[in-house]
MMTF fields as JSON, N, C-alpha, C and O atoms, coordinates in Angstrom:
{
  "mmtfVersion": "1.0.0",
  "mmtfProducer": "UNKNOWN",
  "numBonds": 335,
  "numAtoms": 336,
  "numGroups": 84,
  "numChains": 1,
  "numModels": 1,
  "chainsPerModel": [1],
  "groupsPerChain": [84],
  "chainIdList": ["A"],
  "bondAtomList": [4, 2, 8, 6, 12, 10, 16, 14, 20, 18, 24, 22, 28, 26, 32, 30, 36, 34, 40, 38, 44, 42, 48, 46, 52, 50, 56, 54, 60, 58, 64, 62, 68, 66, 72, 70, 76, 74, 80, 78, 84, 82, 88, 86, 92, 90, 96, 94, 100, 98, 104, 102, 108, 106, 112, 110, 116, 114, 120, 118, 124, 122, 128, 126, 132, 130, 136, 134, 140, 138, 144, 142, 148, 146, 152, 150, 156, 154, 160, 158, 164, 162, 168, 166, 172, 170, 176, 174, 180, 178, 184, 182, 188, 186, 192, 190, 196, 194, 200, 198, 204, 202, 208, 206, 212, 210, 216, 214, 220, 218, 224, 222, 228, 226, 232, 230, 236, 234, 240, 238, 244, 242, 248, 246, 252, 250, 256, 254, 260, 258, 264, 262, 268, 266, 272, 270, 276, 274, 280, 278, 284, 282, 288, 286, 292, 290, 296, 294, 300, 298, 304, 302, 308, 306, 312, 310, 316, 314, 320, 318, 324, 322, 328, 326, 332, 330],
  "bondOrderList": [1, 1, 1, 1, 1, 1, 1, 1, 1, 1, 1, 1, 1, 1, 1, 1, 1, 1, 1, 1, 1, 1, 1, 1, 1, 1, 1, 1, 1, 1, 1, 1, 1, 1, 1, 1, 1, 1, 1, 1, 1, 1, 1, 1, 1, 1, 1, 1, 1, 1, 1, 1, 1, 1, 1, 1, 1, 1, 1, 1, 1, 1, 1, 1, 1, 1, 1, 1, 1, 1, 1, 1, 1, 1, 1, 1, 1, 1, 1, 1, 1, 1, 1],
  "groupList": [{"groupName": "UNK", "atomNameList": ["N", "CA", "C", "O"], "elementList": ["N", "C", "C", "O"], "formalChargeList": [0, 0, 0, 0], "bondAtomList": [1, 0, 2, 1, 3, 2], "bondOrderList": [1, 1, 2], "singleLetterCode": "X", "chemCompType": "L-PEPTIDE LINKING"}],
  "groupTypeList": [0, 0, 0, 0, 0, 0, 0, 0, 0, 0, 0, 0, 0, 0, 0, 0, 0, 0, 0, 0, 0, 0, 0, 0, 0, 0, 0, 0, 0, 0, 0, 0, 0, 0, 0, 0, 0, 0, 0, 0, 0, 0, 0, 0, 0, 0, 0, 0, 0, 0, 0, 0, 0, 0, 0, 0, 0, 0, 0, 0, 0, 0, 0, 0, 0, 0, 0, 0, 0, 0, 0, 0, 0, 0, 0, 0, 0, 0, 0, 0, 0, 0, 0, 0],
  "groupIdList": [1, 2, 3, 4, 5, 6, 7, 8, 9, 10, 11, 12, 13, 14, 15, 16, 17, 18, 19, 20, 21, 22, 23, 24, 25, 26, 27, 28, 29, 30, 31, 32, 33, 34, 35, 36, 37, 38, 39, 40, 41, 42, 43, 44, 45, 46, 47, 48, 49, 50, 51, 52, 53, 54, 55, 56, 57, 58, 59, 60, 61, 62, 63, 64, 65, 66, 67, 68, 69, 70, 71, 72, 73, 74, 75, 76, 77, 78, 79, 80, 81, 82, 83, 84],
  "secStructList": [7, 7, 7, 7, 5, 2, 2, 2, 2, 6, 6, 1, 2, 2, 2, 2, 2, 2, 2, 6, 6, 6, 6, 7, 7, 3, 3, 3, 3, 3, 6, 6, 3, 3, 3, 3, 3, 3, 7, 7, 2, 2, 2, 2, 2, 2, 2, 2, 6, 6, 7, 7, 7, 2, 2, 2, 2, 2, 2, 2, 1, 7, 7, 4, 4, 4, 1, 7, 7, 7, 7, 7, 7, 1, 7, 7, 7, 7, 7, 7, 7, 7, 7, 7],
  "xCoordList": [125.408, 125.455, 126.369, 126.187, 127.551, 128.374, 127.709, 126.918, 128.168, 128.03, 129.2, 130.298, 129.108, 130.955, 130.515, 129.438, 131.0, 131.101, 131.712, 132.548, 131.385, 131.729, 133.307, 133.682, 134.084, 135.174, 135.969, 136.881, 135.269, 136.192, 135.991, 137.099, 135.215, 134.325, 135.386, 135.648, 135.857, 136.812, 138.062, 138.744, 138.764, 139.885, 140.102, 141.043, 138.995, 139.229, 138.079, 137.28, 138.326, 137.164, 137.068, 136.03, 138.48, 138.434, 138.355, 138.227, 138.442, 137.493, 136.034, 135.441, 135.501, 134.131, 133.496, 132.389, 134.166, 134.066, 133.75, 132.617, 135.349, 135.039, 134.021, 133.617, 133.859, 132.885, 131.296, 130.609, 131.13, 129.961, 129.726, 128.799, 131.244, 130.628, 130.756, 130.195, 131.799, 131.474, 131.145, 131.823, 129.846, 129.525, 127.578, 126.565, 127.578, 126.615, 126.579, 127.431, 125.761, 125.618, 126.167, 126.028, 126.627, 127.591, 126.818, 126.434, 126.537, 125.979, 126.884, 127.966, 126.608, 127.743, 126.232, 125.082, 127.239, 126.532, 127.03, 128.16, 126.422, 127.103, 126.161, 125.016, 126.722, 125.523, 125.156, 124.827, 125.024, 124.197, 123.367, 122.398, 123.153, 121.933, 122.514, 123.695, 121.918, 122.389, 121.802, 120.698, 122.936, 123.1, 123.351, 123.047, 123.798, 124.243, 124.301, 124.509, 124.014, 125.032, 125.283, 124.862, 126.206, 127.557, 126.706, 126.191, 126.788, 126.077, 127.354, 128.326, 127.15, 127.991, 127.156, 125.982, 127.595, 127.43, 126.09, 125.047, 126.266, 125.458, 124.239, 123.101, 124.65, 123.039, 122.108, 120.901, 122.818, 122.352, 120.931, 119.778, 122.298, 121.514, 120.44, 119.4, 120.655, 119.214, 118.571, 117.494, 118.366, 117.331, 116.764, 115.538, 117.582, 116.71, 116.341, 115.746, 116.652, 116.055, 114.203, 113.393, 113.834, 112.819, 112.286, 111.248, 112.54, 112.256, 112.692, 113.736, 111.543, 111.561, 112.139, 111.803, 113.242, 113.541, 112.642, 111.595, 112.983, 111.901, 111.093, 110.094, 111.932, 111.009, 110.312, 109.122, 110.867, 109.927, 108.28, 107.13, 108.669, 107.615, 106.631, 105.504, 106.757, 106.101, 105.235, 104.272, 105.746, 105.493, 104.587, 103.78, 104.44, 103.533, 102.127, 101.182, 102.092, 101.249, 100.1, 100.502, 98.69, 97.794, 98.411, 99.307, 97.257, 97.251, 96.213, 95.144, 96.842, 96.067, 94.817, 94.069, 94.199, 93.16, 91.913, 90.719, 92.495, 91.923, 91.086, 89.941, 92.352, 91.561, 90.75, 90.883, 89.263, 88.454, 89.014, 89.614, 89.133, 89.607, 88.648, 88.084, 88.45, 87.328, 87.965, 88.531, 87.906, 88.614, 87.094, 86.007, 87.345, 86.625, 86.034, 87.004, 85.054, 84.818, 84.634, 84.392, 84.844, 84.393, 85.623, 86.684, 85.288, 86.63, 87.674, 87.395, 88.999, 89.788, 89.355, 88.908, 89.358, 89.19, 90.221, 91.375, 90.001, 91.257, 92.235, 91.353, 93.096, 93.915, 94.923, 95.782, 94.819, 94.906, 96.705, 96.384, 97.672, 98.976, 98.598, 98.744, 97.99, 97.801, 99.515, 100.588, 98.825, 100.424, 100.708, 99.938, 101.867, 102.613, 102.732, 103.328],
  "yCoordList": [72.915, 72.173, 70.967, 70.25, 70.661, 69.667, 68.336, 68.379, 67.392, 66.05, 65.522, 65.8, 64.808, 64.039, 62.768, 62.673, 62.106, 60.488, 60.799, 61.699, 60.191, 60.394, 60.409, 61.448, 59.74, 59.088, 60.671, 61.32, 60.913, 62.262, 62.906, 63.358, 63.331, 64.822, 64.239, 65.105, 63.229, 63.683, 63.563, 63.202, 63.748, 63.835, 65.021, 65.697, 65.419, 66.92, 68.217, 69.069, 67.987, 68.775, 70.023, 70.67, 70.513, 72.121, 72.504, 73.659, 71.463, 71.683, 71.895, 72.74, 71.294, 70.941, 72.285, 72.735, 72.709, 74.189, 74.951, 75.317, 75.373, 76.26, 76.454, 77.514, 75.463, 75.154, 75.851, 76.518, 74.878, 75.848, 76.634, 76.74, 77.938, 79.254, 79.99, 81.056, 79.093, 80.252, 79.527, 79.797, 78.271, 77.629, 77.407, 77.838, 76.993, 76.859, 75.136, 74.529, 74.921, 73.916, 72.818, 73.071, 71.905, 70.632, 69.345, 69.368, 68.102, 67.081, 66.176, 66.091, 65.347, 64.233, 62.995, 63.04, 61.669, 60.673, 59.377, 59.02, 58.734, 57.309, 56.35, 56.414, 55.108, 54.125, 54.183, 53.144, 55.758, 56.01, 56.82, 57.028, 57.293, 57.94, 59.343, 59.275, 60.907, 61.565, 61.464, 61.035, 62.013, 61.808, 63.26, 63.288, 64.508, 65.696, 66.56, 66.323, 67.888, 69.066, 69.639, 69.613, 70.314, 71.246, 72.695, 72.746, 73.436, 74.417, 75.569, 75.361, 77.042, 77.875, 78.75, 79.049, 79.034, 79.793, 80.778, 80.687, 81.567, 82.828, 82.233, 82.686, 81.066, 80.494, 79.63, 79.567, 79.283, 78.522, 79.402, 79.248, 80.58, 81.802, 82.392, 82.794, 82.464, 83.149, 82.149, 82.625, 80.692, 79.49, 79.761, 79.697, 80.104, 79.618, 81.392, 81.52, 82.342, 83.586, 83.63, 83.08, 84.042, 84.039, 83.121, 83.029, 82.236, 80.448, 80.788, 81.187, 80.471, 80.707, 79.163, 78.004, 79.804, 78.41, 77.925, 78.523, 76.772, 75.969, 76.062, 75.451, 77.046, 77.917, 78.975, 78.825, 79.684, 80.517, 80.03, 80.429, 79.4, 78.167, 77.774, 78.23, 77.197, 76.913, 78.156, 77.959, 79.002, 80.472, 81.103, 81.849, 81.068, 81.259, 80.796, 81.439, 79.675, 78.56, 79.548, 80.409, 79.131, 79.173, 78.799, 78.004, 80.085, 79.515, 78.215, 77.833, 77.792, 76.536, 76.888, 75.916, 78.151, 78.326, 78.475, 78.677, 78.334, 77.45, 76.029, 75.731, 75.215, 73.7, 73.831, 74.453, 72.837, 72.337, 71.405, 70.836, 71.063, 70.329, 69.816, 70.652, 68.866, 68.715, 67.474, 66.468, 67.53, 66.563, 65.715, 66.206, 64.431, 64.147, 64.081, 63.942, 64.088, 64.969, 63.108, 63.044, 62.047, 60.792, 60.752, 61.329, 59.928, 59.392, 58.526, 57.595, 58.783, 57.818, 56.574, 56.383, 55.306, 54.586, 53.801, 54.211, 52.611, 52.106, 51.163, 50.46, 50.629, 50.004, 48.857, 49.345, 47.962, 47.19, 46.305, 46.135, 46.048, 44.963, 43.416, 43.1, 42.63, 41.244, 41.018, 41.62, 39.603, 39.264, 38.183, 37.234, 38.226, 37.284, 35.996, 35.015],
  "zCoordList": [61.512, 62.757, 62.535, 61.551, 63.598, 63.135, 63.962, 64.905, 63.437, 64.122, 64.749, 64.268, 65.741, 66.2, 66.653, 67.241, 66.509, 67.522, 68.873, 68.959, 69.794, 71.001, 71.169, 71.713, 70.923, 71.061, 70.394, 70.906, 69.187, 68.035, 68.907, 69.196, 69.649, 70.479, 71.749, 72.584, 71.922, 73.304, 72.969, 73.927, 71.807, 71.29, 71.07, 71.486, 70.214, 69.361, 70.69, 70.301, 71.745, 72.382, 72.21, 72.072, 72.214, 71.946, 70.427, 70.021, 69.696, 68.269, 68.512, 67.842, 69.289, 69.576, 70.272, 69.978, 71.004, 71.921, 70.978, 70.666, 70.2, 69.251, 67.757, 67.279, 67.4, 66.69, 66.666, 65.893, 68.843, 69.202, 69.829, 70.631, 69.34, 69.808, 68.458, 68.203, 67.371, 66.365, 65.191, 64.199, 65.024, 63.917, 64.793, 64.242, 65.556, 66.474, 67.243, 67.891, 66.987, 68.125, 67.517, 66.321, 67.597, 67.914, 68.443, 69.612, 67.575, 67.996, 68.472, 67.891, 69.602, 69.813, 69.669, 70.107, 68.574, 68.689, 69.241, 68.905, 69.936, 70.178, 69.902, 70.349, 68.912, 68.757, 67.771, 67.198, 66.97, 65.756, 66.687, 65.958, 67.579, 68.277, 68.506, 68.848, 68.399, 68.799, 70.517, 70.852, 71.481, 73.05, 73.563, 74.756, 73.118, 73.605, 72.476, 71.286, 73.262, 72.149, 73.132, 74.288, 72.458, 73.018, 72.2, 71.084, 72.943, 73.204, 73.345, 74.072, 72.374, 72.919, 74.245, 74.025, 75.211, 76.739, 76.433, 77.081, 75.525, 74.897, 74.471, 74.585, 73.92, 73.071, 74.396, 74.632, 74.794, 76.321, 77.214, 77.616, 77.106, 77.953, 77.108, 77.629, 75.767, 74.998, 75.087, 75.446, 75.005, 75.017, 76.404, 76.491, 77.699, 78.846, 79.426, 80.496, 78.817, 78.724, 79.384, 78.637, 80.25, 80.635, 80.805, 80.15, 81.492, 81.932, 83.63, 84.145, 84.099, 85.466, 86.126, 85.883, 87.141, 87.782, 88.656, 88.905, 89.21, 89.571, 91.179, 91.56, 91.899, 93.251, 91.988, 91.711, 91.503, 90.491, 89.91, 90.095, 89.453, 88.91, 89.925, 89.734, 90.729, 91.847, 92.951, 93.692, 92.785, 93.88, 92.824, 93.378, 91.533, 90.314, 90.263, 89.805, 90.755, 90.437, 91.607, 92.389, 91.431, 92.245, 93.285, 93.569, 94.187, 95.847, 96.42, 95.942, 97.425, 97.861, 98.066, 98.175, 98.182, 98.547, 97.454, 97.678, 96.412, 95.268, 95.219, 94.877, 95.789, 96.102, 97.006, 98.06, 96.356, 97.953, 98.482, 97.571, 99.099, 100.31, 101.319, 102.025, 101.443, 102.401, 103.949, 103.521, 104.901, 105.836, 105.816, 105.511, 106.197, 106.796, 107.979, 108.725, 108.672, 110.038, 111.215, 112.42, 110.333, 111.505, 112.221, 111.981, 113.195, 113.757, 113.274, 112.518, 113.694, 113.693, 113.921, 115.052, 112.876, 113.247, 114.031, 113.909, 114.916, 115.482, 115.06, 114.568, 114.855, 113.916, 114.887, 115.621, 114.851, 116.148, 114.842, 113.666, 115.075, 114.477, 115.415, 116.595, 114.052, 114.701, 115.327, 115.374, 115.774, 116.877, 116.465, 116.319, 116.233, 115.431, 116.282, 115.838]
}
């Protein structure tokens, strides 16, 4: 796995490309902190391989008819805006 400083990684980018499609993934750091990797396309797609997007996810989940729910049955109370 290579490392780059931000600044090298936008000089040398298509070093950086190639790297991570045929070395693997590619760190960029700025600060001393790693901030990104550069990812080859293929590995992207095997990481998010059966990961449901996020209507997926949601349409999964229990039906509402799960929750109790209860309304309350009093009245509205009335709500009067003092006057300025």
């Amino acid at each position: 796995m290579g490392t780059w400083q931000v600044r090298e990684a936008q000089r040398r980018f298509g070093e950086v490309l190639r790297k991570a499609r045929d070395e693997g993934p590619q760190i960029v750091i700025r600060h001393g902190e790693q901030v990104a990797v550069v990812l080859a396309m293929e590995e992207y797609r095997r990481l998010k391989e059966g990961e449901p997007d996020f209507k997926e996810f949601l349409i999964s989940g229990p039906g509402l008819s799960v929750l109790e729910i209860e309304r309350s049955r009093e009245p509205i109370r009335p709500f009067e805006l003092p006057v300025v």
